[in-house]
RORO-770950 format. One record per atom (N, C-alpha, C): atom name; residue number from 1; z negated, y, x. Coordinates in Angstrom, 3 decimals. Layout:
N
("CA", NUM, (Z, Y, X))
...
END
This chain:
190
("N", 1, (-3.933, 14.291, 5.145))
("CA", 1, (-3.432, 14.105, 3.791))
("C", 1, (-2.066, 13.424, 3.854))
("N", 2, (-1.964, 12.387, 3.419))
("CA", 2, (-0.702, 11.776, 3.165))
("C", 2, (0.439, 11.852, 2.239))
("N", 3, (1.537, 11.911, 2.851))
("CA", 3, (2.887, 12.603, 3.023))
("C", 3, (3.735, 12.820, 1.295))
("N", 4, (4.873, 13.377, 1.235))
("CA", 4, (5.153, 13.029, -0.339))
("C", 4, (5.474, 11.853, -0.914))
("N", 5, (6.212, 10.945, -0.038))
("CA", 5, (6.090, 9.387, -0.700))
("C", 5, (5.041, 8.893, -1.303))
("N", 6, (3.982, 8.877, -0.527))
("CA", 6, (2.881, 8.299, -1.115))
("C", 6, (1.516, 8.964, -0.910))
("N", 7, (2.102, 10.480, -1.416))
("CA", 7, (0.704, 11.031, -1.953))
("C", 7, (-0.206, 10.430, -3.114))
("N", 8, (0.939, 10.292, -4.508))
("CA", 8, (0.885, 10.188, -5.704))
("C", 8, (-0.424, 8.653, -5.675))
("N", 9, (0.300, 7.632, -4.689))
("CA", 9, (-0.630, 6.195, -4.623))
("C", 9, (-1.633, 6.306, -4.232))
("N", 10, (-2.353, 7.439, -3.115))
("CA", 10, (-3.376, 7.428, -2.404))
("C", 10, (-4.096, 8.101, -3.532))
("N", 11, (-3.883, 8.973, -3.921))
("CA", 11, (-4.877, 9.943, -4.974))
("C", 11, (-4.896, 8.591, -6.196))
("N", 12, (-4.261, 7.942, -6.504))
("CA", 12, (-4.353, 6.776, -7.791))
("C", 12, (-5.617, 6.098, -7.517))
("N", 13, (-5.617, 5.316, -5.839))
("CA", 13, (-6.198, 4.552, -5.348))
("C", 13, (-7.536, 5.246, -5.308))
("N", 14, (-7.793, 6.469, -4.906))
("CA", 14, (-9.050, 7.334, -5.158))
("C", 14, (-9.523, 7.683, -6.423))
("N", 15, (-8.958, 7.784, -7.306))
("CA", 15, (-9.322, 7.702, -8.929))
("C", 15, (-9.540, 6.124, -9.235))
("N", 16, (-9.587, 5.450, -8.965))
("CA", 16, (-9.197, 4.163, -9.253))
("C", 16, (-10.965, 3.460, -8.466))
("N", 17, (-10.782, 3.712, -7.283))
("CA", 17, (-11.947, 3.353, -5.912))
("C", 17, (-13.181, 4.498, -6.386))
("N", 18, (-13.986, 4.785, -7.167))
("CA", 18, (-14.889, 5.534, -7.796))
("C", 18, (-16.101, 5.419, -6.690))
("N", 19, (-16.484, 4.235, -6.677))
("CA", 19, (-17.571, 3.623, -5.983))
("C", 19, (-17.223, 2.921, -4.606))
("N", 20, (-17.058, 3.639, -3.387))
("CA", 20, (-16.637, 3.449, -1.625))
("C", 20, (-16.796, 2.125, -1.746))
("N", 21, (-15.835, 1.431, -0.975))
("CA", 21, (-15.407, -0.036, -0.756))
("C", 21, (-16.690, -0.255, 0.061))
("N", 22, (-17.541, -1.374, 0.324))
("CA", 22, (-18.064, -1.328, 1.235))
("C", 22, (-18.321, -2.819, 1.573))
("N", 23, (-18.889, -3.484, 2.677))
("CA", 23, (-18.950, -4.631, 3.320))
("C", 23, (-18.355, -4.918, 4.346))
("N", 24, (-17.654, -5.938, 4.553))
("CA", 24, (-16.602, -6.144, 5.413))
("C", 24, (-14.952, -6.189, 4.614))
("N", 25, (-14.317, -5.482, 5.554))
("CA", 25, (-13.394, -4.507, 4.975))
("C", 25, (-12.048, -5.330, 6.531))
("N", 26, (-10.663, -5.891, 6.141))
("CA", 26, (-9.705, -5.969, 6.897))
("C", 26, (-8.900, -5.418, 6.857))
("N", 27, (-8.254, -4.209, 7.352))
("CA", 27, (-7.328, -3.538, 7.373))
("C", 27, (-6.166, -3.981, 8.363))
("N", 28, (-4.920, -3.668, 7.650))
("CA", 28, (-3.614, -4.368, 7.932))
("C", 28, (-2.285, -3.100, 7.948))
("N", 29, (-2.471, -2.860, 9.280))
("CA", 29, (-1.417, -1.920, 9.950))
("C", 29, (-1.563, -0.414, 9.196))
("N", 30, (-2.468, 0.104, 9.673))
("CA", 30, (-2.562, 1.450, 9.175))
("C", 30, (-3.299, 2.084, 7.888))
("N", 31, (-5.037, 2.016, 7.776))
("CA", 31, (-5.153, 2.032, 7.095))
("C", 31, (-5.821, 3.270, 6.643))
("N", 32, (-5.416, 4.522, 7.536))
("CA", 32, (-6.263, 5.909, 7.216))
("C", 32, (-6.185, 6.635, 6.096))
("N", 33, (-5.377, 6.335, 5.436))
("CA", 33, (-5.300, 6.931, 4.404))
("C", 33, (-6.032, 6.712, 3.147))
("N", 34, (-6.869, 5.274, 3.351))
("CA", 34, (-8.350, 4.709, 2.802))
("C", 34, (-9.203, 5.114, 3.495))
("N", 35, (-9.468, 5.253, 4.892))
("CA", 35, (-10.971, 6.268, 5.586))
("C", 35, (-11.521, 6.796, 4.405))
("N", 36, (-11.348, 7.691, 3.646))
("CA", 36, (-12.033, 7.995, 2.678))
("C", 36, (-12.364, 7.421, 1.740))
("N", 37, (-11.840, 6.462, 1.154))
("CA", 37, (-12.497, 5.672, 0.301))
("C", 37, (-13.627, 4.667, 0.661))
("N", 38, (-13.841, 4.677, 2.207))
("CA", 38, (-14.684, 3.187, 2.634))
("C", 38, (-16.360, 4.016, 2.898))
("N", 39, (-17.451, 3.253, 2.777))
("CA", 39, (-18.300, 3.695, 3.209))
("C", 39, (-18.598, 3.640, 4.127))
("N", 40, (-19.334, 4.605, 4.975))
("CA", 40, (-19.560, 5.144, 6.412))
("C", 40, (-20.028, 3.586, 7.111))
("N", 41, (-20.632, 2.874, 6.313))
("CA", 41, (-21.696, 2.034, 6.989))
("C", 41, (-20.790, 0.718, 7.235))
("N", 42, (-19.388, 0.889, 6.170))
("CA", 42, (-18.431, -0.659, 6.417))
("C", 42, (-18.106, -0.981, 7.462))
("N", 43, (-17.830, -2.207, 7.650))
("CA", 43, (-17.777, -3.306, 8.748))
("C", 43, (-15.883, -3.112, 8.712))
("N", 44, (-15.391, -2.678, 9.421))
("CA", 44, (-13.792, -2.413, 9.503))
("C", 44, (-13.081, -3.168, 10.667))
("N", 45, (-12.356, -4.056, 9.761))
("CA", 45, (-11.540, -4.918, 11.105))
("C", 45, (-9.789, -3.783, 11.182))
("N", 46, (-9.734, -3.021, 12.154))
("CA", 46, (-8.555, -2.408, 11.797))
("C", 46, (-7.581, -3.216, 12.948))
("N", 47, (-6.324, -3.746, 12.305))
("CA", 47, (-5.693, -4.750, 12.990))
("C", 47, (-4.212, -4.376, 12.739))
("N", 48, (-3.182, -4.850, 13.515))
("CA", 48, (-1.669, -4.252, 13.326))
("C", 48, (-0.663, -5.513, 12.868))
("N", 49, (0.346, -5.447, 12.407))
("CA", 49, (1.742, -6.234, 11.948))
("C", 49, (2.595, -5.432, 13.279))
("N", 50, (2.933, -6.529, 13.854))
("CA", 50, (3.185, -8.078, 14.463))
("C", 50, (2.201, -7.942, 14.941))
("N", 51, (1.215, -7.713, 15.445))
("CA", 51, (0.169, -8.423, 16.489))
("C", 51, (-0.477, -8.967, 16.225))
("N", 52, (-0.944, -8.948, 14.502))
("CA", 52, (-2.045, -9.882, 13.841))
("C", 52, (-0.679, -9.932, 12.590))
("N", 53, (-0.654, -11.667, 12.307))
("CA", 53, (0.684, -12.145, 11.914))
("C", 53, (-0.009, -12.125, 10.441))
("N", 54, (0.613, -11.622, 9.153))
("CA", 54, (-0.239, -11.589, 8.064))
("C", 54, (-0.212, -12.689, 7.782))
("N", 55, (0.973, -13.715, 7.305))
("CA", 55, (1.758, -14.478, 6.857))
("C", 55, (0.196, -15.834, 7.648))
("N", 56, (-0.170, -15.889, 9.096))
("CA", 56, (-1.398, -16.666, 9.874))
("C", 56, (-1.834, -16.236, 10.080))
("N", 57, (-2.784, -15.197, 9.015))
("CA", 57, (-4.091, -15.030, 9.349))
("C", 57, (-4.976, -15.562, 10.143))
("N", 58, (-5.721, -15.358, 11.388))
("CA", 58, (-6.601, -16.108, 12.585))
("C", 58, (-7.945, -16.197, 12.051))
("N", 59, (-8.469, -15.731, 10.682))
("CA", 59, (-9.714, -14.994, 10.026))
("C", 59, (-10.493, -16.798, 9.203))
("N", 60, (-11.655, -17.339, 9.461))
("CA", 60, (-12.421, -17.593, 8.361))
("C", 60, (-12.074, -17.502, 6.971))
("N", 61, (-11.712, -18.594, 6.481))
("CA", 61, (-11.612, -18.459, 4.899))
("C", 61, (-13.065, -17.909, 4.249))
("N", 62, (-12.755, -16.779, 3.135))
("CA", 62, (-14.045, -16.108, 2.493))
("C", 62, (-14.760, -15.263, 3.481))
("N", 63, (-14.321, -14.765, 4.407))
("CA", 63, (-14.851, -13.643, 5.438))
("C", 63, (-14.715, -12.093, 5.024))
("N", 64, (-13.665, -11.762, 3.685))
("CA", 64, (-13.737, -10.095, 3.730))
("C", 64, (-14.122, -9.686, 2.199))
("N", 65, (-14.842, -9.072, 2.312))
("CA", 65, (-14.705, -8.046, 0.625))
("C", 65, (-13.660, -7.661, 0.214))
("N", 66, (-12.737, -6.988, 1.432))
("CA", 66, (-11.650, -6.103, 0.777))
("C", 66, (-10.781, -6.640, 2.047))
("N", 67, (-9.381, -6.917, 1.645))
("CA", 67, (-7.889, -7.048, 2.306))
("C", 67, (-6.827, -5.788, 1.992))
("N", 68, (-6.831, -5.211, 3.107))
("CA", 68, (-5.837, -3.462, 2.207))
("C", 68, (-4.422, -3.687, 3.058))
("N", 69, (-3.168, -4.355, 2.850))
("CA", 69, (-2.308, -4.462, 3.602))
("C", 69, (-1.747, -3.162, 2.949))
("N", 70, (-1.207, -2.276, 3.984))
("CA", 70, (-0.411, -0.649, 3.642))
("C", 70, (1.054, -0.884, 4.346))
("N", 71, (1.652, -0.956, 3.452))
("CA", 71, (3.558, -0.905, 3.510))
("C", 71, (3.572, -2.034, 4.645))
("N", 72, (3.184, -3.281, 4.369))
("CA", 72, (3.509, -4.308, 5.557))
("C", 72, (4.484, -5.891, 5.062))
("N", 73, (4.125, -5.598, 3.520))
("CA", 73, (4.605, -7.105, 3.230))
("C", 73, (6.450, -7.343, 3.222))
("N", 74, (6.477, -6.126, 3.042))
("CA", 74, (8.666, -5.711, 3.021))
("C", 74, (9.067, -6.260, 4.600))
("N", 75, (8.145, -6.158, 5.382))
("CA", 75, (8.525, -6.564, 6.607))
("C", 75, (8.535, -7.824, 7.211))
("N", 76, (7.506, -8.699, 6.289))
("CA", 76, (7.149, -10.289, 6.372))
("C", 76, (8.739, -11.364, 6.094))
("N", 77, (8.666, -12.443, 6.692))
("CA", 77, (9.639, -13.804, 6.216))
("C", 77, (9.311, -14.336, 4.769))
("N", 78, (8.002, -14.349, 4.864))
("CA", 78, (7.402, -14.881, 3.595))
("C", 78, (6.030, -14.298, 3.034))
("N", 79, (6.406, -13.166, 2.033))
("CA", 79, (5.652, -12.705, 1.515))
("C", 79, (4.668, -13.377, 0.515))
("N", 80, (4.994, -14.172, -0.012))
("CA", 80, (4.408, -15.302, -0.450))
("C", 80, (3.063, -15.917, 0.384))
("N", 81, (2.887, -16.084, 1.467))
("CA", 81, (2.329, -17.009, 2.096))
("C", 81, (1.332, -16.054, 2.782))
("N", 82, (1.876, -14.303, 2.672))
("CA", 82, (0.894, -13.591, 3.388))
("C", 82, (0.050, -13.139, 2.422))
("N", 83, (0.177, -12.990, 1.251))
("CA", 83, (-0.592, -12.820, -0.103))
("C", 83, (-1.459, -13.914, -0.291))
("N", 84, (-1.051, -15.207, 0.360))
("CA", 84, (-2.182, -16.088, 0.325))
("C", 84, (-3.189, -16.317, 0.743))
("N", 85, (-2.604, -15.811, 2.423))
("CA", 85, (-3.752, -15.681, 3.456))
("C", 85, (-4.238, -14.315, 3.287))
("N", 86, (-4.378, -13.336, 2.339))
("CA", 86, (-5.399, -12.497, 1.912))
("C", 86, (-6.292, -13.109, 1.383))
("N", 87, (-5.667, -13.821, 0.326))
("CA", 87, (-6.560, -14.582, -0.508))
("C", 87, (-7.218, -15.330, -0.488))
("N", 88, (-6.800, -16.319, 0.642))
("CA", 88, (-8.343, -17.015, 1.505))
("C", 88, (-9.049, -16.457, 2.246))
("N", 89, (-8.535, -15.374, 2.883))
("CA", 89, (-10.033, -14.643, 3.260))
("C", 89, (-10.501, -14.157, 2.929))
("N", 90, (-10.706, -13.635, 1.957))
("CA", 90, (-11.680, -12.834, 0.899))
("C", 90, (-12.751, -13.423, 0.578))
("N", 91, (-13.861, -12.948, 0.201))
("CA", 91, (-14.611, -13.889, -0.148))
("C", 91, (-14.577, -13.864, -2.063))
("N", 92, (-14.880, -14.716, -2.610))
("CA", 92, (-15.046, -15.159, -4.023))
("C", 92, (-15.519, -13.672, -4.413))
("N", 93, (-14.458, -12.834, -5.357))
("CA", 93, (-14.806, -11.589, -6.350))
("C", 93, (-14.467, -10.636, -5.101))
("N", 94, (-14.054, -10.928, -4.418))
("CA", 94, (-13.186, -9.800, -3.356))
("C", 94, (-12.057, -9.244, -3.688))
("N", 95, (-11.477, -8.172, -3.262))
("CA", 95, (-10.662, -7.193, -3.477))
("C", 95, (-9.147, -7.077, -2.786))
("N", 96, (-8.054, -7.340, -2.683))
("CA", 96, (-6.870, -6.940, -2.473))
("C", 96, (-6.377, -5.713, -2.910))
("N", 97, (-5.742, -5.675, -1.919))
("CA", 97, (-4.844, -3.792, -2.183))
("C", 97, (-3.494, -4.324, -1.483))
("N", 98, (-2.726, -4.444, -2.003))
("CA", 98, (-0.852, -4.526, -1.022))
("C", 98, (0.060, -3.052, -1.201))
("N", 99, (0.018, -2.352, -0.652))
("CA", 99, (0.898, -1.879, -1.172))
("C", 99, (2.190, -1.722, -0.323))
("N", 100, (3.519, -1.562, -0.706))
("CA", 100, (4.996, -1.704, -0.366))
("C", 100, (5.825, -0.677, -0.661))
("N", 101, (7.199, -0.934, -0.351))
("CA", 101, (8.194, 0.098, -1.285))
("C", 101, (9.043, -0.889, -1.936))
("N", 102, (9.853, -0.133, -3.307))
("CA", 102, (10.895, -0.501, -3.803))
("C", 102, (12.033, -0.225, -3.931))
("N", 103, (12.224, 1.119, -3.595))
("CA", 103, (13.427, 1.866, -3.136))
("C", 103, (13.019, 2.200, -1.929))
("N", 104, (13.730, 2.113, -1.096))
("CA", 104, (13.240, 2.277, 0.105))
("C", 104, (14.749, 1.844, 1.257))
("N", 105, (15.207, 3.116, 2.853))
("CA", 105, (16.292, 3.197, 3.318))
("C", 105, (15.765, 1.514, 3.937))
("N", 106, (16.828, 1.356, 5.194))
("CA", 106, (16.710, 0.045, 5.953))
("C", 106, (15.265, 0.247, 7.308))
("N", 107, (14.585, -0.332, 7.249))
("CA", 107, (13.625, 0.351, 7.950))
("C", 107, (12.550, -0.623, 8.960))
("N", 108, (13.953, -1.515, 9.935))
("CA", 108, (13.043, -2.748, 10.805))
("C", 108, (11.656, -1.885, 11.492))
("N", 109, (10.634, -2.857, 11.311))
("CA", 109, (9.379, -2.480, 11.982))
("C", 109, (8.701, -4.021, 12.435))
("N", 110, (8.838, -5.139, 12.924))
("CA", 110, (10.467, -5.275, 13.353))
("C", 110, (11.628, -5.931, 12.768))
("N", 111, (11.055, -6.362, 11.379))
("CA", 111, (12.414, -6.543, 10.371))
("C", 111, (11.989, -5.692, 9.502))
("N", 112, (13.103, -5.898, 8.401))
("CA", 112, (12.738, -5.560, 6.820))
("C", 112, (13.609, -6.483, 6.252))
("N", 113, (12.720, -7.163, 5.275))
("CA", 113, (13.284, -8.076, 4.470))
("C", 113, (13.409, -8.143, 3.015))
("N", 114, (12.165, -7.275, 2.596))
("CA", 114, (12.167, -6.864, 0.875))
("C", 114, (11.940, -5.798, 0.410))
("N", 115, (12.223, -5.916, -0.875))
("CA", 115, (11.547, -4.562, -1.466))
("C", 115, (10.685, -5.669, -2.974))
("N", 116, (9.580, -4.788, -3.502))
("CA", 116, (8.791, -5.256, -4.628))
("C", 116, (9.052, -4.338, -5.789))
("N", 117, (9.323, -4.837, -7.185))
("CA", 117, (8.756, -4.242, -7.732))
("C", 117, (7.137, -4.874, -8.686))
("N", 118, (6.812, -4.463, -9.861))
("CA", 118, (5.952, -4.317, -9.927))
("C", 118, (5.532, -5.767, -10.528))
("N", 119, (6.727, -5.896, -11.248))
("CA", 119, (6.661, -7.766, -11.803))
("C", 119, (6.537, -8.543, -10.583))
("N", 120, (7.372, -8.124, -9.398))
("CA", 120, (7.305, -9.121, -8.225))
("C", 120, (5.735, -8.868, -7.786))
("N", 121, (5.467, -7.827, -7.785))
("CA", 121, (3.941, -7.602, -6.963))
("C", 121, (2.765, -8.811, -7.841))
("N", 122, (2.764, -8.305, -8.974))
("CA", 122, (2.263, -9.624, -10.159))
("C", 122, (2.376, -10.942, -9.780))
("N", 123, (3.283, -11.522, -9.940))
("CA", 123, (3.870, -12.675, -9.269))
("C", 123, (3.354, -13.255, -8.025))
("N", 124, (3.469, -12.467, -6.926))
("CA", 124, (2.974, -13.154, -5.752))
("C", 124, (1.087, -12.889, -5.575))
("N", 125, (0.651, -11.963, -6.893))
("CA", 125, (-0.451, -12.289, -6.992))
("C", 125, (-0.984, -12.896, -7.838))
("N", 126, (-0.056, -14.228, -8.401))
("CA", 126, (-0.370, -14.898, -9.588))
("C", 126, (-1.687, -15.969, -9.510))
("N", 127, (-2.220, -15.943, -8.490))
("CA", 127, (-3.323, -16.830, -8.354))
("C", 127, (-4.642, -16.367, -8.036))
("N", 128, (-4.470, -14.453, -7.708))
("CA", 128, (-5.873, -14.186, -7.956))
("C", 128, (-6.817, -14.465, -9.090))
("N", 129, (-7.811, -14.337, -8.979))
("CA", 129, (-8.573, -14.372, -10.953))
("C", 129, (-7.993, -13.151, -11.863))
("N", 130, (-7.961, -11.919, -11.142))
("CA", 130, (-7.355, -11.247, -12.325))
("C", 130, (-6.762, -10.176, -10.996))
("N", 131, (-5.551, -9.156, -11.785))
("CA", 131, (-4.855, -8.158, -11.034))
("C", 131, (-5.845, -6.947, -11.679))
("N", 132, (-6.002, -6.172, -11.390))
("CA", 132, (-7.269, -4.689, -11.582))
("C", 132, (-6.407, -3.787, -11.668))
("N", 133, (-5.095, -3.968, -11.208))
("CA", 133, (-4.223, -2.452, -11.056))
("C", 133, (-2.971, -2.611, -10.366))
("N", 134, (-1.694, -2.487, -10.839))
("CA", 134, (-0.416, -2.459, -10.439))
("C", 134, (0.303, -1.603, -10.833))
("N", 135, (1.262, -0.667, -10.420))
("CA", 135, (1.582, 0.542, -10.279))
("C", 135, (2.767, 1.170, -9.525))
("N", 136, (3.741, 1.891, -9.784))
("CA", 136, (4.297, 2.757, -8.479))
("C", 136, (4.250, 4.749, -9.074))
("N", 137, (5.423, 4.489, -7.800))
("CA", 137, (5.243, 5.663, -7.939))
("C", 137, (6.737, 6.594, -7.522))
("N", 138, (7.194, 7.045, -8.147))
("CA", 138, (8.251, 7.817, -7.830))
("C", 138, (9.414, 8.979, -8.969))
("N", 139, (10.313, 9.144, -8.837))
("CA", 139, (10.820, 10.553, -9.901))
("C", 139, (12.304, 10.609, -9.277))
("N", 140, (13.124, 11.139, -10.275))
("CA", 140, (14.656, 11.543, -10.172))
("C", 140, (14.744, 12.241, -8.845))
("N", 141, (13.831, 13.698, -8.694))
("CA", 141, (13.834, 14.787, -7.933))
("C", 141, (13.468, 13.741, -5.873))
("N", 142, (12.525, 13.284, -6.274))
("CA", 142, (11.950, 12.850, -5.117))
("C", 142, (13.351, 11.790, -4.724))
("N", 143, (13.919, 11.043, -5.505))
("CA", 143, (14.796, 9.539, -5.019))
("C", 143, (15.996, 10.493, -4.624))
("N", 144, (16.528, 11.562, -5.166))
("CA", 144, (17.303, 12.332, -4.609))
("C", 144, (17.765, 13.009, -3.483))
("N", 145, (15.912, 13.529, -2.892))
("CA", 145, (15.533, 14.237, -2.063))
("C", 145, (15.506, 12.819, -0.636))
("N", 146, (14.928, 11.777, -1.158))
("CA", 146, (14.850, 10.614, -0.094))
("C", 146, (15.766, 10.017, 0.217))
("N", 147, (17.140, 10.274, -0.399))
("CA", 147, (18.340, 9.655, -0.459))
("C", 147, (19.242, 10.945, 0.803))
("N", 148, (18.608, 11.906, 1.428))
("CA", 148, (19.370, 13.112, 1.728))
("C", 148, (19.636, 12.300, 3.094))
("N", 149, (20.212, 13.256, 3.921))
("CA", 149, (21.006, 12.913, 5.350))
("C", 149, (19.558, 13.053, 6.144))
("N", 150, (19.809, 11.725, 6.808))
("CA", 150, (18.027, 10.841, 7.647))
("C", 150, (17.385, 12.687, 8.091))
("N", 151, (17.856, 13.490, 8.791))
("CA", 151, (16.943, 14.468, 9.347))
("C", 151, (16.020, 15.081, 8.379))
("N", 152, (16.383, 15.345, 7.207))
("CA", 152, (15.889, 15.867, 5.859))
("C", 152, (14.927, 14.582, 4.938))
("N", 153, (15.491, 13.449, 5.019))
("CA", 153, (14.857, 12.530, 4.642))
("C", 153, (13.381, 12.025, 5.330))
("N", 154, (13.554, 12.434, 6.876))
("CA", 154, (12.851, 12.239, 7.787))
("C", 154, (11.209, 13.362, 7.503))
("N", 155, (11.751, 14.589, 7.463))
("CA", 155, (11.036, 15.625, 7.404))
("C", 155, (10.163, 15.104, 5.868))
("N", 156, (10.723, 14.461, 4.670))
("CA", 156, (10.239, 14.692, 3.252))
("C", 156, (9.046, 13.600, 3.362))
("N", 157, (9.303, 12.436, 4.129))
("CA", 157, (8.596, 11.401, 4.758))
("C", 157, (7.508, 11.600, 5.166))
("N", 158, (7.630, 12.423, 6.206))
("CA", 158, (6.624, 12.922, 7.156))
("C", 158, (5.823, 13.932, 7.353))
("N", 159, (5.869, 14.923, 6.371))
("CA", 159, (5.297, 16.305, 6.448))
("C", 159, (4.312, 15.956, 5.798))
("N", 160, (3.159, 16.450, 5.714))
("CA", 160, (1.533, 16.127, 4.879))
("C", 160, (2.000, 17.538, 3.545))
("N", 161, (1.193, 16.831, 2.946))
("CA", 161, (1.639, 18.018, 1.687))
("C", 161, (0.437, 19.101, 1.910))
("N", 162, (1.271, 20.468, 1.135))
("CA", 162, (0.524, 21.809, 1.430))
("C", 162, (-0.958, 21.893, 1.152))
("N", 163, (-1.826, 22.630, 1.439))
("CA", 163, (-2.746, 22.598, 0.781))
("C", 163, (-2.947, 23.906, -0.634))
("N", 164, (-2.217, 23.885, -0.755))
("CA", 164, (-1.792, 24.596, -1.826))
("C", 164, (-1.783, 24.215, -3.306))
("N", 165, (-2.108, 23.924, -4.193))
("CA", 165, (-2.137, 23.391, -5.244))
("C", 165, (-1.007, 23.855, -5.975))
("N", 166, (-0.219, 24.735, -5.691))
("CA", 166, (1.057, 25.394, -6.649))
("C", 166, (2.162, 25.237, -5.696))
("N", 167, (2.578, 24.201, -5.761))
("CA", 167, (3.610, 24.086, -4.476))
("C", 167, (4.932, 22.935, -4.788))
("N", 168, (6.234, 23.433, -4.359))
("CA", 168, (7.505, 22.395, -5.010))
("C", 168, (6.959, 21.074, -4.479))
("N", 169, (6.280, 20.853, -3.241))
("CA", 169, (6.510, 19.602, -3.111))
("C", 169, (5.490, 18.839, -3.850))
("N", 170, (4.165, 19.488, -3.483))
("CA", 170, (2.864, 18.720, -4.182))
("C", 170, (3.666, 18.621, -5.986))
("N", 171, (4.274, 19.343, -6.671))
("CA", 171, (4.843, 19.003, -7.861))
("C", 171, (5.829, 17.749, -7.764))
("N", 172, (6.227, 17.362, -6.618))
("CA", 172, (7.085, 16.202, -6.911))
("C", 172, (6.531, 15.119, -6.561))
("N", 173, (5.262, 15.659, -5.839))
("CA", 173, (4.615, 14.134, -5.326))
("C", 173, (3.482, 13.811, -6.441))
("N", 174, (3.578, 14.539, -7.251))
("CA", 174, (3.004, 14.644, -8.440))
("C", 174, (3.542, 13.480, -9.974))
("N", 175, (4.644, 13.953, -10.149))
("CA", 175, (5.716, 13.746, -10.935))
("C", 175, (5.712, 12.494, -10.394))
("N", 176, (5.289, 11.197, -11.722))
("CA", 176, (5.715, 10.000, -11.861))
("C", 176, (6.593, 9.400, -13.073))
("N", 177, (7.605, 8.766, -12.605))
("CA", 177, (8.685, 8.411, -14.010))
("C", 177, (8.549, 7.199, -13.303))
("N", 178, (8.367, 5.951, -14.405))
("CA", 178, (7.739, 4.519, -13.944))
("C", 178, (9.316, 3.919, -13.794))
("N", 179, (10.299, 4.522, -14.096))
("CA", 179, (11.450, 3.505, -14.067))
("C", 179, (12.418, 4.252, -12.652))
("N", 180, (11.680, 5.045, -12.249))
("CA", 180, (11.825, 5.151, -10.640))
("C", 180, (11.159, 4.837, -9.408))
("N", 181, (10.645, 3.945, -9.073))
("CA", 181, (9.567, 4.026, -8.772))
("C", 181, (10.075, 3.918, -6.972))
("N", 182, (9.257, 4.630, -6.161))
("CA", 182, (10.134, 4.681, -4.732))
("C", 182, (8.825, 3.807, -3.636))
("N", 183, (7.889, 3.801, -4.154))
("CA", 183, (6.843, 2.493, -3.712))
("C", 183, (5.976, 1.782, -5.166))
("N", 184, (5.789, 1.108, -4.230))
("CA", 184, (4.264, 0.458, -5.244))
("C", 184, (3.289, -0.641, -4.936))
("N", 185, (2.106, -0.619, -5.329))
("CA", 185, (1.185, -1.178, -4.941))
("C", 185, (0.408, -2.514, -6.189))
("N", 186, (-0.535, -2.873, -5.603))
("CA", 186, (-1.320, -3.877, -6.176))
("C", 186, (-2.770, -3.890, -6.431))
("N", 187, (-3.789, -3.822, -6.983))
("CA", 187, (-5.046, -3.962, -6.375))
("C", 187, (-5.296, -5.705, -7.085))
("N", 188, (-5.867, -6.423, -6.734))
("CA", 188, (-6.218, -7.965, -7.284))
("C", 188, (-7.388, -8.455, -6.743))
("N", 189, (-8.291, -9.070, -7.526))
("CA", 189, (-9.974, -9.461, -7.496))
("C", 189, (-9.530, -11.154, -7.296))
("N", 190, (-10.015, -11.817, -6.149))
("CA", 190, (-10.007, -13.208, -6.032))
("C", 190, (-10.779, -14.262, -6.986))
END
């Protein structure tokens, strides 16, 4: 189960994903936190940032159903150009998922160069046929809590939330106020 940052996006993305992604499916640096949304039978390219360069895609134009880049584009030179090369590989009525942060500490993996918000996310997907879903996610309590001294910040990051349904944290990873937003994502149909 994924962590309090981005519990709130994964459960969206599962309300949202009704019917399991299925076909051929490219995943872009980490994509378990969709395992559940894909069907058993999908064709899964699971691939990493830097080792597979988003920005030069090596892929067949029109080769994937679904492109799911997870917190990779903040780290790109040109985010621009890696939103493109999703977009040629997809095939015609294929699926994009980006998602990023917008508040977010300094965090080379092996740079960091941006943050998105939700107009920017729009924007660099201004040439799909249509956007399906754009979104974040975040709250006063949580930007507070992520703002604490790195060991505490570290722990709020990284801990999986309780399985508890009555619990402080699952309530904050809960709690969305749109004019805080501490990530956010994209979904867009080619």
């Amino acid at each position: 189960m994924p962590h309090l940052v981005r519990y709130y996006m994964y459960k969206k993305m599962a309300e949202y994903f009704k019917v399991p992604m299925k076909g051929k499916i490219l995943g872009i640096s980490g994509i378990d936190n969709f395992r559940s949304l894909i069907e058993k039978d999908a064709e899964v390219l699971d691939v990493h940032y830097p080792e597979v360069d988003m920005q030069n895609l090596p892929y067949e134009d029109n080769a994937f159903d679904f492109v799911i880049s997870d917190q990779v584009i903040e780290h790109l030179e040109d985010p621009k150009k890696a939103i493109e090369e999703s977009r040629r590989v997809l095939k015609k009525g294929g699926v994009a998922i980006h998602t990023t942060c917008f508040i977010n500490y300094f965090h080379p993996c092996p740079k960091d160069f941006w943050r998105f918000s939700l107009d920017g996310l729009r924007y660099l997907c201004k040439d799909f046929s249509n956007i399906l879903y754009c979104e974040g996610w975040g709250n006063r309590i949580a930007l507070f809590l992520f703002f604490f001294p790195n060991r505490l910040r570290g722990h709020l990051k990284l801990v999986d939330m309780p399985k508890t349904r009555w619990s402080v944290r699952r309530f904050i990873a809960s709690w969305n106020e749109k004019g805080f937003p501490i990530v956010t994502w994209i979904v867009a149909r080619k």
